[in-house]
C-alpha positions as CSV (number, residue, x, y, z in Angstrom):
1,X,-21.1,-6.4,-3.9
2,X,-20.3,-5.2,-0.3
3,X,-17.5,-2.7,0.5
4,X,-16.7,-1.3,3.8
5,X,-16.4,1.7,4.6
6,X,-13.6,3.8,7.0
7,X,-16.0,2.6,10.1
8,X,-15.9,-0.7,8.4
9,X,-19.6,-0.7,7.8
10,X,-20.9,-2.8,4.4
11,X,-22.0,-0.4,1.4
12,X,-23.7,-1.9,-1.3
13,X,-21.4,-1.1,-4.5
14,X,-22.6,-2.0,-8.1
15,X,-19.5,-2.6,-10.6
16,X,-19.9,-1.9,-14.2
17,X,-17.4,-2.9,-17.0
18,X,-15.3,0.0,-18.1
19,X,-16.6,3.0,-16.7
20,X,-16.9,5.8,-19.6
21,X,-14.2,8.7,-20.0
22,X,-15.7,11.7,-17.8
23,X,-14.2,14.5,-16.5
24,X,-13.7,15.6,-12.9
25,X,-15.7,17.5,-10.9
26,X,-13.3,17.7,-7.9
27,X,-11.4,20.7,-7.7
28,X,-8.7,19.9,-5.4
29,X,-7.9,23.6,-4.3
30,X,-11.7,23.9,-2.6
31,X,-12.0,20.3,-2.3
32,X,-9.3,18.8,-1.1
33,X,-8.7,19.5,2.8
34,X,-6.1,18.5,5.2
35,X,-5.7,18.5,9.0
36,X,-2.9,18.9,11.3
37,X,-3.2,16.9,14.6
38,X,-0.5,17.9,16.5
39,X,0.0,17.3,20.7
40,X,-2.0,20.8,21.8
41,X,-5.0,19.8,19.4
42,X,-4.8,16.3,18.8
43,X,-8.9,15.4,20.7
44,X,-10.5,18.7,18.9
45,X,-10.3,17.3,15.7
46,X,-7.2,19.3,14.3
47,X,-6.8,22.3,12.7
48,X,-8.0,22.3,9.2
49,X,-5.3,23.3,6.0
50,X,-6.5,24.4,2.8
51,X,-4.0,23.5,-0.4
52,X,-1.7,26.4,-1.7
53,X,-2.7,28.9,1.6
54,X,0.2,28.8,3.9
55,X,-1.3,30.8,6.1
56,X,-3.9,28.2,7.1
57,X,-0.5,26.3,7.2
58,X,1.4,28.9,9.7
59,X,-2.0,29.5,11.7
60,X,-2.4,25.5,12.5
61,X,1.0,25.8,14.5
62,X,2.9,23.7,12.1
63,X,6.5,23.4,12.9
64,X,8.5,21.7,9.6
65,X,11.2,20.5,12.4
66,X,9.1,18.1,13.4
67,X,8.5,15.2,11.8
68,X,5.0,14.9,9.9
69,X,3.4,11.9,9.6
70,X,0.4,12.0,6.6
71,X,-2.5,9.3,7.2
72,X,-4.9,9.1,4.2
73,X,-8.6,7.5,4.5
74,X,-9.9,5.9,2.0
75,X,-13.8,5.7,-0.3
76,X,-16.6,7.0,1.6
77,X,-14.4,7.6,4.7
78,X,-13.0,10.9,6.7
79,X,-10.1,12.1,8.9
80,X,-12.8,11.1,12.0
81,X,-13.6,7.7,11.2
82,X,-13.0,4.9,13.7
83,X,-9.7,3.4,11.4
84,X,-8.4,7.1,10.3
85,X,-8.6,8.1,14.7
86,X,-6.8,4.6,15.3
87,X,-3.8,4.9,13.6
88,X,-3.4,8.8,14.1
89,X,-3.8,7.9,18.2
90,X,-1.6,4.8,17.7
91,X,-3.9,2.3,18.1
């Protein structure tokens, strides 16, 4: 089976029944990463937040008057693929 992926290219994907209980290896605090786009750095690929660091938060420039706007990309995809830079630039 084919799925794309966030540039819309075909990946081959082989689907199994059930998959078997296993445990996570993501930890979501080193992990995990977020970035602010905002209008000063919106074409240098934004400023990079880390989960429970508000200064990473405060440093980026955020300002919680404005209103945020939170695009997630999907399986084997990233805040600078083709779809993720499309909606963020309203396209």
């Amino acid at each position: 089976m084919y799925m794309p992926d966030g540039n819309g290219v075909p990946n081959v994907v082989i689907l199994k029944g059930r998959p078997q209980k296993t445990e996570s290896r993501l930890n979501p605090h080193t992990d995990v990463e977020f970035r602010l786009f905002t209008r000063y750095n919106n074409s240098t690929g934004g400023q990079p937040i880390r989960m429970d660091d508000t200064s990473s938060l405060q440093s980026a420039g955020f300002d919680p008057s404005k209103d945020v706007k939170l695009v997630i990309h999907g399986w084997k995809s990233s805040y600078d693929s083709e779809t993720v830079q499309g909606v963020k630039n309203g396209n």
